[in-house]
BABARO-267544 format. One record per atom (N, C-alpha, C, O): atom name; x, y, z. Coordinates in pm, whole numbers, always signed. Layout:
N
  atome      c1      c2      c3
     CA       X       Y       Z
...
END
This chain:
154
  atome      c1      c2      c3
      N   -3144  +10752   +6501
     CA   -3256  +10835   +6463
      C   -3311  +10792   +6327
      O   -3429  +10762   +6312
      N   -3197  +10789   +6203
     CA   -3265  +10738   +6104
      C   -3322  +10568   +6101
      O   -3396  +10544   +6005
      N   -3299  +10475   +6175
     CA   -3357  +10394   +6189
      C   -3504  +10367   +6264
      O   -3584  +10278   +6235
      N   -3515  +10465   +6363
     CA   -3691  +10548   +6410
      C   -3749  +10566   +6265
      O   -3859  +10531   +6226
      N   -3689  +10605   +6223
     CA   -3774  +10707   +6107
      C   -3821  +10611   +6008
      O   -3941  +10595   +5983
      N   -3697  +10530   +5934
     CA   -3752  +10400   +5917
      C   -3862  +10292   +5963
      O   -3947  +10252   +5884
      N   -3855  +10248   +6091
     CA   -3976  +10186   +6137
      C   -4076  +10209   +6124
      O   -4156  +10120   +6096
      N   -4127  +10389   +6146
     CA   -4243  +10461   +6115
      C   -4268  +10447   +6022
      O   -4381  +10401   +6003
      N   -4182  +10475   +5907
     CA   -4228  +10493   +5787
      C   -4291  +10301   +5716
      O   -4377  +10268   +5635
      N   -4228  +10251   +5770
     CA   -4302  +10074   +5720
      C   -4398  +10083   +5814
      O   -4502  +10027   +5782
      N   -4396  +10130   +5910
     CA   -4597  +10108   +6007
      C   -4680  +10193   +5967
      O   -4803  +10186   +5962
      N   -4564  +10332   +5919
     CA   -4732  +10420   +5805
      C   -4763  +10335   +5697
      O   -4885  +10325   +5690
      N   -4717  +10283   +5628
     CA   -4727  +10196   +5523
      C   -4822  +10121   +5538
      O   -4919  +10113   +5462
      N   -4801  +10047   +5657
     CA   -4879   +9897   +5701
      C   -5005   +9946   +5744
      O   -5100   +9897   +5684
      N   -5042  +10062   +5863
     CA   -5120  +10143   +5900
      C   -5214  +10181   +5760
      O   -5331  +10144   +5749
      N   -5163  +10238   +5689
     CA   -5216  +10312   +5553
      C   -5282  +10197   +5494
      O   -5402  +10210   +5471
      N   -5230  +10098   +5467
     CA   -5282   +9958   +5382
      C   -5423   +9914   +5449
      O   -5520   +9884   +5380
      N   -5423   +9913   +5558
     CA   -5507   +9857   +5687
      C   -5628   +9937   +5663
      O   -5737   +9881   +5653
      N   -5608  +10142   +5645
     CA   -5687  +10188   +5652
      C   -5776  +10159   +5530
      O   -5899  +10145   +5529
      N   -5663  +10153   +5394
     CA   -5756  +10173   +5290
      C   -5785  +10077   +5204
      O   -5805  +10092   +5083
      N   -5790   +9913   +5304
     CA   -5856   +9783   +5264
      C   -5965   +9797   +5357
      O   -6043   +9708   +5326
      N   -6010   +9858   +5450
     CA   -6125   +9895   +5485
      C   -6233   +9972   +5454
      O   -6352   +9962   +5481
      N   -6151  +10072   +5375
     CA   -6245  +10177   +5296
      C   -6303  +10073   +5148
      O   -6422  +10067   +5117
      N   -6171   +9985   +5058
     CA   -6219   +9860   +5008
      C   -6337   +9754   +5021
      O   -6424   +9710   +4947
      N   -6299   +9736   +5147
     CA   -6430   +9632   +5219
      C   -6534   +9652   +5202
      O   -6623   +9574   +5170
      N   -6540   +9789   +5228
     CA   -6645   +9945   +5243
      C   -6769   +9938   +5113
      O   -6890   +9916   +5114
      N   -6690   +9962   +5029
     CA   -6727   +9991   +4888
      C   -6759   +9853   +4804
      O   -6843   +9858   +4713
      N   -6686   +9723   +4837
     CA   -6755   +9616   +4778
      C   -6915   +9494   +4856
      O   -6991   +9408   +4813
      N   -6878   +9585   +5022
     CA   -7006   +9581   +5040
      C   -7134   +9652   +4970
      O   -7246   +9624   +4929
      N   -7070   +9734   +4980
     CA   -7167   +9867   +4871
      C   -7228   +9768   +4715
      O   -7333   +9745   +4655
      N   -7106   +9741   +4710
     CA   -7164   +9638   +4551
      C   -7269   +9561   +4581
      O   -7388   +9565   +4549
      N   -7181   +9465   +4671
     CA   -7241   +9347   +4700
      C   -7380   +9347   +4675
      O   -7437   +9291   +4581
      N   -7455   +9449   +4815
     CA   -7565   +9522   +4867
      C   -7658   +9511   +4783
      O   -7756   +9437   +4788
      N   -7619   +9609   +4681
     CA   -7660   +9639   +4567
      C   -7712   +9530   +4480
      O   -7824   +9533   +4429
      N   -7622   +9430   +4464
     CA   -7644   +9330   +4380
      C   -7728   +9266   +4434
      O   -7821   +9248   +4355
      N   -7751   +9206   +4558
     CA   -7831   +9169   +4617
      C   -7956   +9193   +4642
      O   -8028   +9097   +4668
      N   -8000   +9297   +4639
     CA   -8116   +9387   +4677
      C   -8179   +9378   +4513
      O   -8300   +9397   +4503
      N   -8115   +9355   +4412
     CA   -8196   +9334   +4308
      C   -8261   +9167   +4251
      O   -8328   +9126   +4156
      N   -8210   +9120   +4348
     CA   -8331   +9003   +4395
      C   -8390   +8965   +4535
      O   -8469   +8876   +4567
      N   -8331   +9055   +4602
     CA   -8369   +8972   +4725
      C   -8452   +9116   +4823
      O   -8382   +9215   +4805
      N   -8552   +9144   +4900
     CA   -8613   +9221   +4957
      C   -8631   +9142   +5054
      O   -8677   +9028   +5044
      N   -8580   +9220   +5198
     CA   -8663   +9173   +5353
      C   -8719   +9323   +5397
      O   -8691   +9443   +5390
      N   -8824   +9222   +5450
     CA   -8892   +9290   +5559
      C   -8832   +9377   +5662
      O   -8752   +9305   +5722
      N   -8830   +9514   +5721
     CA   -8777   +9551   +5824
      C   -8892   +9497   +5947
      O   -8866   +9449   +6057
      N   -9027   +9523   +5885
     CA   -9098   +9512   +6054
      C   -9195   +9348   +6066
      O   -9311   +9330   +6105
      N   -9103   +9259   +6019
     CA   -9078   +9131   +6059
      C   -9027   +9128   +6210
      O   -9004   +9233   +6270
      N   -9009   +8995   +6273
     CA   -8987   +8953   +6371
      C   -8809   +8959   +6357
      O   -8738   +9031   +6428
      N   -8762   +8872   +6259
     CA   -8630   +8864   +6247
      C   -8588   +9028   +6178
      O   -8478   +9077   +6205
      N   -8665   +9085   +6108
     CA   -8599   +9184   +6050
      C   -8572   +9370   +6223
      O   -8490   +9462   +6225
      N   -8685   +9335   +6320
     CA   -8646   +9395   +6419
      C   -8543   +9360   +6486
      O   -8461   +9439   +6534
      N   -8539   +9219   +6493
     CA   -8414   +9152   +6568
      C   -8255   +9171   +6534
      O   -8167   +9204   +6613
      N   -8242   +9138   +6383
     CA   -8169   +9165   +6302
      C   -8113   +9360   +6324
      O   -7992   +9382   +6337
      N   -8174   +9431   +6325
     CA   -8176   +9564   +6354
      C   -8119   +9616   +6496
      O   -8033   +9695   +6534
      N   -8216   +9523   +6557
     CA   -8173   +9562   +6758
      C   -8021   +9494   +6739
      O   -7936   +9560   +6799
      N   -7980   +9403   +6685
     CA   -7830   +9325   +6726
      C   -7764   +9403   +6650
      O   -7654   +9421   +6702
      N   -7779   +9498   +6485
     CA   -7725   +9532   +6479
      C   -7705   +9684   +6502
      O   -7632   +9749   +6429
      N   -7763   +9729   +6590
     CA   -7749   +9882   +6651
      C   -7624   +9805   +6808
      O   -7509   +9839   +6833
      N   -7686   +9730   +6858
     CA   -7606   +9711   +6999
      C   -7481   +9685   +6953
      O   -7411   +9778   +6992
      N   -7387   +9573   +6863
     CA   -7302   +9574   +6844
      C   -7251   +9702   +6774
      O   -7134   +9714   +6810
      N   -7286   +9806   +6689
     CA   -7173   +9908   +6705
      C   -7175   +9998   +6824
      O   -7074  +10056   +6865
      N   -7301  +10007   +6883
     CA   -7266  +10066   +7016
      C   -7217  +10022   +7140
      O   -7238  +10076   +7248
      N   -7124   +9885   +7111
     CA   -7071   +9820   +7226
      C   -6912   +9777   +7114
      O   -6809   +9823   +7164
      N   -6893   +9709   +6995
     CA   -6782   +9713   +6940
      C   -6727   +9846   +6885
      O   -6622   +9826   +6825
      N   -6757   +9952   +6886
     CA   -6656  +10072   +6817
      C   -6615  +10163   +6925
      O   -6524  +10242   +6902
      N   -6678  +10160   +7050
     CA   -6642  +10230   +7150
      C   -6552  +10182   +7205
      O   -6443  +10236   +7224
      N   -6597  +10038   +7252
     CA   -6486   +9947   +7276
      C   -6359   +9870   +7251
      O   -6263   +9849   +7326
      N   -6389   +9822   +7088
     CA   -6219   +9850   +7053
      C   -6121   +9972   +7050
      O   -6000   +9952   +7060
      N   -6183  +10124   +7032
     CA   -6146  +10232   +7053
      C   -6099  +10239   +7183
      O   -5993  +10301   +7192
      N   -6153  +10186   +7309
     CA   -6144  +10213   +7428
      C   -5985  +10113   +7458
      O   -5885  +10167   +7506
      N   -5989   +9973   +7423
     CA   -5916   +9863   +7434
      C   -5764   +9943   +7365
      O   -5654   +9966   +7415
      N   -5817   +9967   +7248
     CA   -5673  +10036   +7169
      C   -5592  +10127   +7258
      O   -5477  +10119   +7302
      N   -5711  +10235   +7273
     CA   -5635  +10310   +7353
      C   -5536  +10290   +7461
      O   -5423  +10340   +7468
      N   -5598  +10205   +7549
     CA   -5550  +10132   +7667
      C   -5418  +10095   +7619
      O   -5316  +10158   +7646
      N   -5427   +9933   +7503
     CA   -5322   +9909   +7495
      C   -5184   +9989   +7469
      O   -5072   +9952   +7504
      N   -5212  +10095   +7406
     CA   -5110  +10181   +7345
      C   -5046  +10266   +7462
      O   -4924  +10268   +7480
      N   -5117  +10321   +7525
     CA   -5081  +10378   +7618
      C   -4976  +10277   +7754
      O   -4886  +10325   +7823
      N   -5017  +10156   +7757
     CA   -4935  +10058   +7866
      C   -4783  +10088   +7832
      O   -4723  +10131   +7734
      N   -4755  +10055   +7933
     CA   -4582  +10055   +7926
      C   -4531   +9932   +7812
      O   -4546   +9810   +7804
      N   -4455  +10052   +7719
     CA   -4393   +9945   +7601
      C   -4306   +9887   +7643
      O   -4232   +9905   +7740
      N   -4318   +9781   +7536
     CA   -4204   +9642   +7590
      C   -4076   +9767   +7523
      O   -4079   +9866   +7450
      N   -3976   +9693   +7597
     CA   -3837   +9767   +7558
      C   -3804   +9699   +7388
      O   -3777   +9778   +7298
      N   -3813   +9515   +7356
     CA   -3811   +9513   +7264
      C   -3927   +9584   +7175
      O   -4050   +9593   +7182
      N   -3814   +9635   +7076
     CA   -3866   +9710   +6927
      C   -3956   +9631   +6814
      O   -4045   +9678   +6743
      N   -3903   +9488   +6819
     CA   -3959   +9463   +6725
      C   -4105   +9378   +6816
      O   -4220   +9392   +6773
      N   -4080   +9310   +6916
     CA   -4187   +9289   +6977
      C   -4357   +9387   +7040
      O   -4472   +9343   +7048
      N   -4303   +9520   +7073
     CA   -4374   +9658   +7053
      C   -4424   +9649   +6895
      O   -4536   +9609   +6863
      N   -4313   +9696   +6793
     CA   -4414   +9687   +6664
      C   -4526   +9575   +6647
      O   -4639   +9588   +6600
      N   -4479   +9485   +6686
     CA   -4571   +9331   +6687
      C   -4707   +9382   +6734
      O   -4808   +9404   +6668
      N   -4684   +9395   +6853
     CA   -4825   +9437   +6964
      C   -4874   +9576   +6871
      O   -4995   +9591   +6856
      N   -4786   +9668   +6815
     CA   -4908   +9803   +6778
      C   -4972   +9731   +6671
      O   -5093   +9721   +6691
      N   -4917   +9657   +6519
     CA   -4996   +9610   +6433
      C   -5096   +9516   +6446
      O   -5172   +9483   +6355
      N   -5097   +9466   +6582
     CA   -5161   +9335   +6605
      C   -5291   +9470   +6590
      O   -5361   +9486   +6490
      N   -5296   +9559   +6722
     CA   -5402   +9598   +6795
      C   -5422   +9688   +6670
      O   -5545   +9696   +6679
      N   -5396   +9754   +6574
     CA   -5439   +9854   +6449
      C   -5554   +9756   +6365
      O   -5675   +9782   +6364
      N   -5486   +9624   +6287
     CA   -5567   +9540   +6287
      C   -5690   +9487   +6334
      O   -5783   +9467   +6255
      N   -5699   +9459   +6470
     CA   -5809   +9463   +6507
      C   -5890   +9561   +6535
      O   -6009   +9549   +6563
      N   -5833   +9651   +6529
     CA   -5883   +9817   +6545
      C   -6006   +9802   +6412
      O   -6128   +9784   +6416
      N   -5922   +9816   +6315
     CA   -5969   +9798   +6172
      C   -6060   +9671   +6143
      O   -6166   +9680   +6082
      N   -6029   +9601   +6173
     CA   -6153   +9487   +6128
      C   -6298   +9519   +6214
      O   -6415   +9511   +6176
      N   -6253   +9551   +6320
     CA   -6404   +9554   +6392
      C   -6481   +9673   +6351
      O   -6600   +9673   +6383
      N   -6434   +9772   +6285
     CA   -6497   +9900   +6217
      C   -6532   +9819   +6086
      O   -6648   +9821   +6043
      N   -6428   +9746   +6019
     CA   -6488   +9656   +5852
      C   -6608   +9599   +5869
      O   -6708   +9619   +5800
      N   -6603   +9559   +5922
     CA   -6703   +9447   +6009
      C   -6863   +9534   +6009
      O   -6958   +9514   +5933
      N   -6850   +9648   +6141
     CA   -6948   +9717   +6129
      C   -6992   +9775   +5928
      O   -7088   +9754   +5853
      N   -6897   +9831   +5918
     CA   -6919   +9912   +5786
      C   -6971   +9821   +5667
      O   -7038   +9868   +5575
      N   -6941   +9702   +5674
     CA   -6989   +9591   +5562
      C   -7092   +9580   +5583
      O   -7178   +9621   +5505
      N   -7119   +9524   +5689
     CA   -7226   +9449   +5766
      C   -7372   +9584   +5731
      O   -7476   +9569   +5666
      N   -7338   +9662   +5779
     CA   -7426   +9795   +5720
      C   -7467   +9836   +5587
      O   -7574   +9889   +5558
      N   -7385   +9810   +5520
     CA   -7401   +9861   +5373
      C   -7454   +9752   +5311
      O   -7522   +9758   +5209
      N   -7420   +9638   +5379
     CA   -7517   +9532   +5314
      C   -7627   +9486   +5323
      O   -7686   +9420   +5238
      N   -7690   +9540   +5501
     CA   -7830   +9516   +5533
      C   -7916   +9645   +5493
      O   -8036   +9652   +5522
      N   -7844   +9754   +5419
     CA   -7917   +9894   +5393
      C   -7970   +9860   +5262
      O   -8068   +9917   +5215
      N   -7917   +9784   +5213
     CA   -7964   +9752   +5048
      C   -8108   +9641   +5056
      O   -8215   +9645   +4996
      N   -8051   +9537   +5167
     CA   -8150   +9458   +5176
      C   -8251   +9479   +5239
      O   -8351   +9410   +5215
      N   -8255   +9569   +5328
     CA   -8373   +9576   +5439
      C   -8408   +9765   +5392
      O   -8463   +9827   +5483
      N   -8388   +9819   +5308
     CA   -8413   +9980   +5250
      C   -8481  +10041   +5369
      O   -8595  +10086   +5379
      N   -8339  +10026   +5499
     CA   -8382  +10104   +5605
      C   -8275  +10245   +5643
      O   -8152  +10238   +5634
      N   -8326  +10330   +5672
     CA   -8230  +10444   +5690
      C   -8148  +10430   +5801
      O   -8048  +10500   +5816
      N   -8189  +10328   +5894
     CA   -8125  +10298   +6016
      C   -7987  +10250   +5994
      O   -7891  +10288   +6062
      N   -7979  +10159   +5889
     CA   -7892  +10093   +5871
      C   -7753  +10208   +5844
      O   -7645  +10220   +5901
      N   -7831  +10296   +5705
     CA   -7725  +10389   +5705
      C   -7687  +10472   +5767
      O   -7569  +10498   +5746
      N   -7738  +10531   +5843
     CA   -7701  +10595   +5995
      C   -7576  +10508   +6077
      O   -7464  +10545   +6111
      N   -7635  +10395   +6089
     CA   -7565  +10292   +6197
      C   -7351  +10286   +6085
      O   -7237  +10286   +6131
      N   -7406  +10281   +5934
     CA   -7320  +10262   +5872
      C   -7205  +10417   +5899
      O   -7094  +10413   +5952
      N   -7262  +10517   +5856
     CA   -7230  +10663   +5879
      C   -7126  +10676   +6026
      O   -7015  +10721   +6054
      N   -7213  +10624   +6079
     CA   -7128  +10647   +6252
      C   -7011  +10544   +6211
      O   -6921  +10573   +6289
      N   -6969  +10445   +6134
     CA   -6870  +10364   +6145
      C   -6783  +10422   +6043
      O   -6663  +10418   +6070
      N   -6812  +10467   +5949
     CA   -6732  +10573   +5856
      C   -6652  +10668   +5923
      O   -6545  +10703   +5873
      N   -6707  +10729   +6067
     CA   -6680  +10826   +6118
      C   -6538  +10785   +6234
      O   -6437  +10843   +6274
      N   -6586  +10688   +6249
     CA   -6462  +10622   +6343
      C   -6363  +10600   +6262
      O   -6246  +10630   +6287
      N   -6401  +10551   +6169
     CA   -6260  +10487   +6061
      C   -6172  +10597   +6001
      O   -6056  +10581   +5963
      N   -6241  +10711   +5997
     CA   -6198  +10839   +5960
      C   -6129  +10883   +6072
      O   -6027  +10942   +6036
      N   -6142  +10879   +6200
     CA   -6049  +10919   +6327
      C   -5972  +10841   +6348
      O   -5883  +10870   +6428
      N   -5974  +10717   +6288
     CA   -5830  +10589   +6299
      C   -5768  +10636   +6182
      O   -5693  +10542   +6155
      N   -5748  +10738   +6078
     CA   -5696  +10765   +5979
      C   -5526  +10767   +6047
      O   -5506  +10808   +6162
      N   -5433  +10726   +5972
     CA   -5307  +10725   +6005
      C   -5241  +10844   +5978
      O   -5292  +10908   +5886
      N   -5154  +10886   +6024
     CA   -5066  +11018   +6002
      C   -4901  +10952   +6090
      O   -4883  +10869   +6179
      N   -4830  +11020   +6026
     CA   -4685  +10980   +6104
      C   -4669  +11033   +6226
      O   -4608  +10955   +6300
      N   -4718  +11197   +6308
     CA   -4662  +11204   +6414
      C   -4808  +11124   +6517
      O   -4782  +11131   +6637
      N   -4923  +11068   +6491
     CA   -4948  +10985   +6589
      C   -4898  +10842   +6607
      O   -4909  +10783   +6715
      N   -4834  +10780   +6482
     CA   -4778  +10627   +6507
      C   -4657  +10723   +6610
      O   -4675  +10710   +6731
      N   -4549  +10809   +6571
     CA   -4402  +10817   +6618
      C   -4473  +10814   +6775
      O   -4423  +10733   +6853
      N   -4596  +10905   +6829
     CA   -4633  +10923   +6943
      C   -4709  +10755   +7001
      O   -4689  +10698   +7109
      N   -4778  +10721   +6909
     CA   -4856  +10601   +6997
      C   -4662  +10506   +7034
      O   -4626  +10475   +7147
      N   -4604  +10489   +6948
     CA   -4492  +10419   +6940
      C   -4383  +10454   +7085
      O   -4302  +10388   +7150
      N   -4435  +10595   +7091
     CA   -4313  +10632   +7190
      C   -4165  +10695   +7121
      O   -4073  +10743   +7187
      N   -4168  +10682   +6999
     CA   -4075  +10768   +6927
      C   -4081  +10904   +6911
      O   -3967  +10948   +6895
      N   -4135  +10959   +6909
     CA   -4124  +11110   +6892
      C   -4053  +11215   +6988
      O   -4077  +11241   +7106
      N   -3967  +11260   +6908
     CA   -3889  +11376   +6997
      C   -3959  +11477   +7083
      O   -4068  +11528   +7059
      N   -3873  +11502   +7194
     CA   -3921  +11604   +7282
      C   -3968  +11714   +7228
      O   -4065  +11777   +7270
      N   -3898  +11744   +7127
     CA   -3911  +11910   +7056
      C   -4046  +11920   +6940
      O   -4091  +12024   +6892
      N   -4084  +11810   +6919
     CA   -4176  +11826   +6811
      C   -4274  +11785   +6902
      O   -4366  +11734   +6838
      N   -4296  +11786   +7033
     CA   -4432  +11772   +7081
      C   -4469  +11916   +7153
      O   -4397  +11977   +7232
      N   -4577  +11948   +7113
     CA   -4642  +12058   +7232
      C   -4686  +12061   +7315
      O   -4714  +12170   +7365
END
């Protein structure tokens, strides 16, 4: 039992790190943005600046549902019996969980500065919102993991 408890506690760790180098990412896009936008101005109702806009509305409405959807899946499959091979597979898929929300959330905060469209921050907002429901807590790793006792579930 105390060795469960252990494992959890290094994947909240790892989990936790994951979440809040994304919220990082987050915020030096924010700089970036910023810095940028004090030389550089595009067009939104350009040719490339609609285009730029349409690709980036479709990819979060096809990457955040979908790695959400994929995660889920994976977690739920029948765990490998090895322990340390299971931990392998949950950090792999948290990771990519997390980058493809970084991804969105950068990518946003940096075309909101450059292109001073509200779309962008909207598009950014909805990826904040996901990253906030991937927030880590210990009894969903013990549960995604398959560790958690009978008695502490309802």
């Amino acid at each position: 039992m105390e060795d469960n408890k252990q494992l959890v506690d290094r994947m909240l760790k790892a989990v936790q790190r994951g979440f809040y180098l994304s919220l990082l990412a987050m915020l030096l896009a924010i700089c970036a943005g910023y810095a940028l936008s004090q030389s550089i101005k595009l067009d939104k109702n350009t040719e490339a600046g609609i285009a730029v806009q349409s690709v980036n509305i479709v990819w979060l409405l096809v990457s955040i549902p979908g790695i959400l959807w994929l995660y889920r899946r994976q977690v739920e499959r029948k765990r490998p019996a090895d322990s340390s091979r299971r931990l392998r597979n949950y950090r792999t898929w948290i990771i990519l969980r997390y980058a493809v929300i970084a991804i969105s959330l950068t990518g946003n905060a940096i075309l909101f500065f450059l292109y001073v469209d509200k779309s962008f921050f909207l598009c950014g907002a909805i990826a904040v919102v996901a990253l906030l429901f991937c927030r880590p807590d210990r009894v969903r790793i013990e549960n995604e993991l398959g560790m958690a006792r009978d008695d502490e579930i309802l």
